[in-house]
SEMARBA-153338 format. One record per residue (C-alpha): x, y, z; residue number from 1. Coordinates in steps of 0.05 Angstrom, whole numbers, plus 5000, padded with zeros to 4 digits. Example, Ala and Ser with C-alpha at 12.3 -4.5 7.8 and 13.67 -1.06 7.14 Angstrom:
SEMARBA-153338
<px->5246 py->4910 pz->5156 tilo->1>
<px->5273 py->4979 pz->5143 tilo->2>
//
This chain:
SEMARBA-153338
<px->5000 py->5000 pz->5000 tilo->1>
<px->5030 py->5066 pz->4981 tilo->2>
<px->5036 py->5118 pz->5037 tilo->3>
<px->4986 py->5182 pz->5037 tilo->4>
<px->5026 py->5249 pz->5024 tilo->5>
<px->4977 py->5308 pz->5052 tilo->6>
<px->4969 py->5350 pz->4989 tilo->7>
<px->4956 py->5424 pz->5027 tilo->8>
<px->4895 py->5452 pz->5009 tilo->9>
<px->4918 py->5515 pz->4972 tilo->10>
<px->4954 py->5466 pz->4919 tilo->11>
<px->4880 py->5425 pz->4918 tilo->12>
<px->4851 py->5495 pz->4901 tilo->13>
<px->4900 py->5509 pz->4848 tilo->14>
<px->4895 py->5433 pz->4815 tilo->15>
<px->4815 py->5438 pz->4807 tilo->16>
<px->4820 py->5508 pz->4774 tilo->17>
<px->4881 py->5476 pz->4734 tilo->18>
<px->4847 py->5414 pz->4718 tilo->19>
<px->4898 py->5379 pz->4749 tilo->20>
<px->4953 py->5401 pz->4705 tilo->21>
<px->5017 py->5445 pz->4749 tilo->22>
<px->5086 py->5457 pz->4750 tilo->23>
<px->5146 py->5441 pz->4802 tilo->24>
<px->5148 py->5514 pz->4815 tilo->25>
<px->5077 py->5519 pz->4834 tilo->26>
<px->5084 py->5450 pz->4881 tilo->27>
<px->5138 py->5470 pz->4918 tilo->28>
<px->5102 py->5551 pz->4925 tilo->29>
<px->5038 py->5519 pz->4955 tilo->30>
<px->5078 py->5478 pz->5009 tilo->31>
<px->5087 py->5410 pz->4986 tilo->32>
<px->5162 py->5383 pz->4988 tilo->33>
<px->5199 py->5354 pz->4933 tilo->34>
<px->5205 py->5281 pz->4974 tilo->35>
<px->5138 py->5285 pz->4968 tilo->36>
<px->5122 py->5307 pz->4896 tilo->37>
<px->5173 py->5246 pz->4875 tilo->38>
<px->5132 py->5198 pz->4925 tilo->39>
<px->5066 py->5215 pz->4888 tilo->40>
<px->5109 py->5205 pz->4814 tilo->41>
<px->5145 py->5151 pz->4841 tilo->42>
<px->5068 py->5113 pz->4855 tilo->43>
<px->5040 py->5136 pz->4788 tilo->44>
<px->4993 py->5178 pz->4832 tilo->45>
<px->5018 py->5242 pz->4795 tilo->46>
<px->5053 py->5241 pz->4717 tilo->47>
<px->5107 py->5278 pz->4692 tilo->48>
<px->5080 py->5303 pz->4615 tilo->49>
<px->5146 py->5353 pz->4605 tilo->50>
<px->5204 py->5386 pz->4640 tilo->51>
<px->5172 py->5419 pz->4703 tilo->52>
<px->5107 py->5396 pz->4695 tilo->53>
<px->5062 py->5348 pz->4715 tilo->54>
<px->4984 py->5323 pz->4717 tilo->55>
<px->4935 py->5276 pz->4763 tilo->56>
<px->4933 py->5232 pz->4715 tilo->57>
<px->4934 py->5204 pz->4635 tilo->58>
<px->4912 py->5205 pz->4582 tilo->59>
<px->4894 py->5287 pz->4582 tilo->60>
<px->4840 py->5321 pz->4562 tilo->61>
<px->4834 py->5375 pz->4503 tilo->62>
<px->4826 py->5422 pz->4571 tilo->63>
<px->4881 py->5393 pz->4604 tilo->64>
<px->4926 py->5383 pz->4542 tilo->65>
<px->4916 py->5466 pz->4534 tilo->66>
<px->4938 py->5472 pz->4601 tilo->67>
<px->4997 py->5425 pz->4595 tilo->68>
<px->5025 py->5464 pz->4531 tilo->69>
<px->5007 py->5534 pz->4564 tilo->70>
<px->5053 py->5519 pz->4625 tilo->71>
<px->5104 py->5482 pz->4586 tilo->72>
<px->5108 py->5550 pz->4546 tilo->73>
<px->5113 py->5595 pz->4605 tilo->74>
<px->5061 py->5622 pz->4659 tilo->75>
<px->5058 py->5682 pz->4615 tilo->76>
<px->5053 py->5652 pz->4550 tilo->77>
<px->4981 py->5658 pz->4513 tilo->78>
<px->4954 py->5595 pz->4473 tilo->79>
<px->4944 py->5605 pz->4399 tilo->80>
<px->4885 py->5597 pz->4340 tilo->81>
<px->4882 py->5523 pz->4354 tilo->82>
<px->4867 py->5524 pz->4436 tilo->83>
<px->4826 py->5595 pz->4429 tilo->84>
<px->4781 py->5575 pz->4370 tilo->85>
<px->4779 py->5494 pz->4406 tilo->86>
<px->4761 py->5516 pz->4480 tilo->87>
<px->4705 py->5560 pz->4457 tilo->88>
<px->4666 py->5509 pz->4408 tilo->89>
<px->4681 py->5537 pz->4346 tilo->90>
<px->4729 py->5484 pz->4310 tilo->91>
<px->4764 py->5423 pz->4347 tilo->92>
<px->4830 py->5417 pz->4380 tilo->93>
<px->4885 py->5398 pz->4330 tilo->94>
<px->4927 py->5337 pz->4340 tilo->95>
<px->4999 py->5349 pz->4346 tilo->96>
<px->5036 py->5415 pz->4376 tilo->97>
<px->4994 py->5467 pz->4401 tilo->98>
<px->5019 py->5552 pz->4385 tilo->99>
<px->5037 py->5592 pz->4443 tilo->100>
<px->5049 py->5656 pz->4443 tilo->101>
<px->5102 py->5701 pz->4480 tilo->102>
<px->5126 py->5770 pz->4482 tilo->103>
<px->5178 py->5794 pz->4442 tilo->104>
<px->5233 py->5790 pz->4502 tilo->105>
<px->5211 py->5733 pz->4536 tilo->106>
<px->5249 py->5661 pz->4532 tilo->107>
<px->5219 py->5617 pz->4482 tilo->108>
<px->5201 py->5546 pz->4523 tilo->109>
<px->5174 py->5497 pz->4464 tilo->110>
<px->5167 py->5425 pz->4471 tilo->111>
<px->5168 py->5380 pz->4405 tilo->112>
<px->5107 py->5346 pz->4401 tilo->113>
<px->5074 py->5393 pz->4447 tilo->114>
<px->5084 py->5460 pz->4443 tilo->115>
<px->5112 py->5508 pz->4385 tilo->116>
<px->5128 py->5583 pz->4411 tilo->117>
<px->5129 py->5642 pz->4380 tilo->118>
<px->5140 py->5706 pz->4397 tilo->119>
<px->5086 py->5763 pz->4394 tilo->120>
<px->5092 py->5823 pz->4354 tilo->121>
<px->5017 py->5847 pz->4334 tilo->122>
<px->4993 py->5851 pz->4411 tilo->123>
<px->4954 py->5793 pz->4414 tilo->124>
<px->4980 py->5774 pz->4484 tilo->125>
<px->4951 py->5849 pz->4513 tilo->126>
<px->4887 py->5815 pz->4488 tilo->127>
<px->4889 py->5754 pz->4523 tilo->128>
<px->4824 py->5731 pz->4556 tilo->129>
<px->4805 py->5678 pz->4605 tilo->130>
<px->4848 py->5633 pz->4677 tilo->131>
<px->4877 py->5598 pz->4624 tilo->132>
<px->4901 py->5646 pz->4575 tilo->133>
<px->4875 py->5645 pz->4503 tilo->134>
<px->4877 py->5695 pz->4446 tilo->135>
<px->4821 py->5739 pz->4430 tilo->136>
<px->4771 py->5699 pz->4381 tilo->137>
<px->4785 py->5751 pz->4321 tilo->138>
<px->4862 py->5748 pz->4332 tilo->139>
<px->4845 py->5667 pz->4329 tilo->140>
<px->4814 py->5661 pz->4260 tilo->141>
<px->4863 py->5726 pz->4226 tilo->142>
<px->4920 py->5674 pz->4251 tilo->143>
<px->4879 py->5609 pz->4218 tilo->144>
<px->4884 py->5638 pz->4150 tilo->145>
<px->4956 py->5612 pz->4153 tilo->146>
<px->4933 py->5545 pz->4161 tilo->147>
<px->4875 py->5523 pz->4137 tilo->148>
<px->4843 py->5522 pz->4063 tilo->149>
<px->4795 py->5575 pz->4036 tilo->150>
<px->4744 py->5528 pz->4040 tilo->151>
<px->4764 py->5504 pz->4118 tilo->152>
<px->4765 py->5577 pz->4140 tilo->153>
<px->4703 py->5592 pz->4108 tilo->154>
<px->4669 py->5546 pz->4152 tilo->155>
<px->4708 py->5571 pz->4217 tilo->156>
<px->4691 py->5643 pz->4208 tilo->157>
<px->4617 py->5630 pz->4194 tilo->158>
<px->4618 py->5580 pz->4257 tilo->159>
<px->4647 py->5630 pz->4303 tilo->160>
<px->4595 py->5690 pz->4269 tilo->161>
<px->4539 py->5640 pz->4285 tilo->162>
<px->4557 py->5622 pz->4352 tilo->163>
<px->4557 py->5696 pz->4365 tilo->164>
<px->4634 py->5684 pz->4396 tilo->165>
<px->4647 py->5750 pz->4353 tilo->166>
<px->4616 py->5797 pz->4303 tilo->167>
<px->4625 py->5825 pz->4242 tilo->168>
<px->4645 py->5886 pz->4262 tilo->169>
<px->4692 py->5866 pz->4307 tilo->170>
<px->4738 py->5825 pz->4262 tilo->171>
<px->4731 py->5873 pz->4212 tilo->172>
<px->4763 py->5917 pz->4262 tilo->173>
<px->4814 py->5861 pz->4276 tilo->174>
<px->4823 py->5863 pz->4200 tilo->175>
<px->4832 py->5929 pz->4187 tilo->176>
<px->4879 py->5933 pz->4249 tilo->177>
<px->4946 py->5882 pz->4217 tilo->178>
<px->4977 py->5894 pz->4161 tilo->179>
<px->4993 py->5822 pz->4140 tilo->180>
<px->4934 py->5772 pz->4144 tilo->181>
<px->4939 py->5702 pz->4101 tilo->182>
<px->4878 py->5704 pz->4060 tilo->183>
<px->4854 py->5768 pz->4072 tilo->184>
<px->4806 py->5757 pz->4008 tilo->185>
<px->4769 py->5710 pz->4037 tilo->186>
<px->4767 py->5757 pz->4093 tilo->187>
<px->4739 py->5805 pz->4059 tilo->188>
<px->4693 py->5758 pz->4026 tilo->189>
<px->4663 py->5729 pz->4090 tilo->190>
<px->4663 py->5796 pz->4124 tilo->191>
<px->4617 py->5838 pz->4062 tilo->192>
<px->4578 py->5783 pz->4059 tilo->193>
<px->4541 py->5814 pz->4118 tilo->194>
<px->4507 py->5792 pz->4176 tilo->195>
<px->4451 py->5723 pz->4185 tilo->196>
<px->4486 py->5681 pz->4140 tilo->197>
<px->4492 py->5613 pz->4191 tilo->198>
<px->4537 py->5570 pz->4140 tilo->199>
<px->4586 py->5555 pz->4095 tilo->200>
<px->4538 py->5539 pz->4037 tilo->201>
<px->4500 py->5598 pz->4056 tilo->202>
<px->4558 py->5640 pz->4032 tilo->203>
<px->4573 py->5606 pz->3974 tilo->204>
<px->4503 py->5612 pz->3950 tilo->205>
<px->4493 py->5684 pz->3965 tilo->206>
<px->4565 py->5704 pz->3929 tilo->207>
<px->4563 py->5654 pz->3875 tilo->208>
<px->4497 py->5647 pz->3847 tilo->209>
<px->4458 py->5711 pz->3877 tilo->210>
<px->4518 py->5759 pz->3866 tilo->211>
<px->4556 py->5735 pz->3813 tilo->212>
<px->4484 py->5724 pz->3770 tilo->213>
<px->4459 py->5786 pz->3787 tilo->214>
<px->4399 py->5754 pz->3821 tilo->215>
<px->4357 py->5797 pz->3876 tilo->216>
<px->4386 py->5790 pz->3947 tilo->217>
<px->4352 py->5752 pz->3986 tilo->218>
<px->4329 py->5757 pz->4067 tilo->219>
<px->4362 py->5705 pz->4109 tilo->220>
<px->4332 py->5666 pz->4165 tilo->221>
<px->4264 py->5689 pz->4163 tilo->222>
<px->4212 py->5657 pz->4188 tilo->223>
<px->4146 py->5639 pz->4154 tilo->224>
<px->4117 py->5582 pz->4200 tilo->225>
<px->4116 py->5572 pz->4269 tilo->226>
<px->4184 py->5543 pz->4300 tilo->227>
<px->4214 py->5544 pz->4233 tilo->228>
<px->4270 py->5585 pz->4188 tilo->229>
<px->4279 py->5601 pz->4119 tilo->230>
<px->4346 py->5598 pz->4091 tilo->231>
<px->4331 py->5657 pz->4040 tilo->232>
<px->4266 py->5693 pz->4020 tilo->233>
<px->4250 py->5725 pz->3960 tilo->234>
<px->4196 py->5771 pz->3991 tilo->235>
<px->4165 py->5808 pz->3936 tilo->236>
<px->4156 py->5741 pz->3893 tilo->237>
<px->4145 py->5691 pz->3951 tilo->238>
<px->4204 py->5644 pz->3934 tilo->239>
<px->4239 py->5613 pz->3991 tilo->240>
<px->4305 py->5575 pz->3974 tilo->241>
<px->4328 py->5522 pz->4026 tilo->242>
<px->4409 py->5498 pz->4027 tilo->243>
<px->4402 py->5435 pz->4052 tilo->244>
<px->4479 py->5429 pz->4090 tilo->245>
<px->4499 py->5403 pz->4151 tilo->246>
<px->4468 py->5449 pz->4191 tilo->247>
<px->4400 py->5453 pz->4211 tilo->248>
<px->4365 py->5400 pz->4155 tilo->249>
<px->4374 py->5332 pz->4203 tilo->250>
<px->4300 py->5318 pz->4196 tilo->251>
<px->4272 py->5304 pz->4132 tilo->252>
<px->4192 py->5303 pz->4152 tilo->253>
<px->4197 py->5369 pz->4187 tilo->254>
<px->4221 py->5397 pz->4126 tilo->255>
<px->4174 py->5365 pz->4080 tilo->256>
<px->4116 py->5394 pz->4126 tilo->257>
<px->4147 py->5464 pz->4124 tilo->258>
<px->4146 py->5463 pz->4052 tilo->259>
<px->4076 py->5441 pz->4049 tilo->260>
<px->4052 py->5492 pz->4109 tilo->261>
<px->4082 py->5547 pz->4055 tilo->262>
<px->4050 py->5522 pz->3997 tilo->263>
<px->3983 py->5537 pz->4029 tilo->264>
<px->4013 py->5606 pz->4030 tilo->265>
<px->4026 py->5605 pz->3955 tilo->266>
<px->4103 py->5603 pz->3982 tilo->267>
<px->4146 py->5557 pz->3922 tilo->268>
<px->4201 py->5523 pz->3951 tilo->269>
<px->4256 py->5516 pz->3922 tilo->270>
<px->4318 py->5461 pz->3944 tilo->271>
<px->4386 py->5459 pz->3937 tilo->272>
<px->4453 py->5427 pz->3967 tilo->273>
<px->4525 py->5428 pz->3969 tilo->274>
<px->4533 py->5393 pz->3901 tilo->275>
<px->4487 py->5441 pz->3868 tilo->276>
<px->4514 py->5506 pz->3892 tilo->277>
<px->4585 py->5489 pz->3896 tilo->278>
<px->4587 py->5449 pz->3838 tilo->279>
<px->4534 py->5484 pz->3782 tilo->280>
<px->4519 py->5553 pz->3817 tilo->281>
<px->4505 py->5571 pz->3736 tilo->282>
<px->4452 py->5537 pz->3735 tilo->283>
<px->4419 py->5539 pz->3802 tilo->284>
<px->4420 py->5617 pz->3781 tilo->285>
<px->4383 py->5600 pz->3723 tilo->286>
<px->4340 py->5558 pz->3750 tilo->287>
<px->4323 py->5613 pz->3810 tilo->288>
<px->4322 py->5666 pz->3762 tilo->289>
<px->4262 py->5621 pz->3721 tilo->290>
<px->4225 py->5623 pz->3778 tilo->291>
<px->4230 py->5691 pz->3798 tilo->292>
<px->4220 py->5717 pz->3725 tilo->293>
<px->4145 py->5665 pz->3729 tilo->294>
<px->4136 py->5706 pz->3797 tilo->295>
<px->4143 py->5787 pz->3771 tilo->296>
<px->4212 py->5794 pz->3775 tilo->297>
<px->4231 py->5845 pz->3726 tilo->298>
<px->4310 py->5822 pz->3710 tilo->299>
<px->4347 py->5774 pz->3684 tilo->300>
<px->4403 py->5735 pz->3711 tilo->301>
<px->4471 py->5756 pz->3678 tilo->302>
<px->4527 py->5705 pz->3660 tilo->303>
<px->4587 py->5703 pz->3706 tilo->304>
<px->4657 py->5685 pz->3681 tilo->305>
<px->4640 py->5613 pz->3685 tilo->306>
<px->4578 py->5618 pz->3645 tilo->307>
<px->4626 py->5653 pz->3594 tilo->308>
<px->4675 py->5599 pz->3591 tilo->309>
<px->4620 py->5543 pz->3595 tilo->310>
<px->4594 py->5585 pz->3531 tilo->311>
<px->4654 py->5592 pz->3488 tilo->312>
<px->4679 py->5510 pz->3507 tilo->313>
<px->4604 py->5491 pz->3483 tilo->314>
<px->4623 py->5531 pz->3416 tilo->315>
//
């Protein structure tokens, strides 16, 4: 039977608020002696993960793997895009090394395989939020642009707009603030797209076959029966288009009855998903702008460069 070490009460405080995840430093400043830290590692009671540090217990959680690579960093290091935009629901942890931040004179701590630190120049540290440090949201998904594809970040932006964890305004801000953002296009994209788009598909509909067909805009999210949203509304011609994605479409039979509530309403439905917008936007346009035209709309959708070059390969 191994013997009991007293753990002192302070150090219990600062474990729970830690999630169980503390340095030697912090041990031995809360009153519990090194013969008895190496009695609670020597009984597999507490695990060393890194030089210094230590947790109650393996294997960690994303919470206490964030905690693991903060301290490895430094007590005043700041966790990066990966941590901030994991620990607040808007993407997942990555696998691998986790980014840390630090400021510009401090000593750089990295860890292979944990931890990759690098030092702050764009002041994201004096914007650090939370016990466990994180960066702000919009200094999270500016710093994502220089890892993920147009299509990934796309759906992280969106994400974090529909969870509310920022606004539009407020990355624009961020935006306008640096000077060098990866992918500030897409940015810019995202960010005039405006606000009550809730996806990914959303966009692409709204910039490639509204926009870029010169179709009317569209009101998103609007409701026409009870409990229920609209994905966009043509108002004036009482046309309701519904991107079925990953978001918000899990049941079938609701959405058949929605449809069928709106028909009584002289609503037209109109359905389309990722294949159809990402993959022929020309001719969803077409299609839309058919129906609009058989409904008083006035215009005519234009061609975009694709219809131009679908045109002159058909010739």
């Amino acid at each position: 039977m191994h013997p009991r070490v007293r753990v002192p009460l302070a150090l219990t405080s600062l474990l729970r608020a830690q999630h169980g995840v503390f340095t030697r430093q912090q041990v031995r400043t809360m009153g519990l002696g090194i013969r008895s830290l190496r009695r609670l590692l020597d009984t597999d009671q507490w695990q060393r993960l890194g030089y210094g540090v230590y947790s109650v217990g393996v294997p960690l959680e994303p919470l206490q793997r964030a905690w693991a690579v903060h301290l490895m960093a430094g007590e005043g290091s700041v966790l990066g895009a990966g941590a901030a935009l994991a620990l607040r629901g808007i993407a997942e942890l990555p696998p691998g090394e986790l980014v840390a931040w630090v400021g510009t004179a401090e000593q750089k701590r990295g860890r292979p395989g944990w931890v990759r630190v690098r030092r702050d120049s764009e002041g994201r540290i004096s914007r650090r939020r939370g016990l466990l440090p994180l960066i702000s949201v919009e200094d999270a998904l500016l710093d994502s642009g220089a890892d993920l594809a147009a299509r990934e970040l796309e759906g992280v932006v969106t994400a974090a707009l529909r969870l509310r964890r920022t606004t539009v305004a407020a990355l624009a801000g961020a935006l306008e603030s640096r000077d060098r953002v990866s992918q500030r296009t897409v940015f810019a994209e995202l960010l005039g797209a405006g606000p009550g788009l809730e996806s990914v598909l959303e966009l692409r509909y709204q910039r490639d076959v509204e926009r870029h067909h010169g179709l009317p805009s569209g009101t998103r999210q609007r409701s026409h029966s009870a409990g229920t949203r609209s994905d966009v509304t043509y108002d004036d011609y009482l046309v309701v288009v519904e991107l079925d994605g990953r978001l918000g479409h899990g049941d079938r039979f609701r959405d058949m009855w929605r449809d069928n509530v709106h028909a009584t309403r002289a609503i037209l439905t109109l359905r389309y998903g990722w294949d159809d917008v990402r993959g022929r936007p020309c001719e969803v346009a077409a299609q839309v702008g058919m129906v609009l035209r058989q409904r008083g709309w006035s215009g005519s959708p234009r061609p975009c460069r694709h219809c131009l070059v679908a045109s002159v390969q058909q010739d």
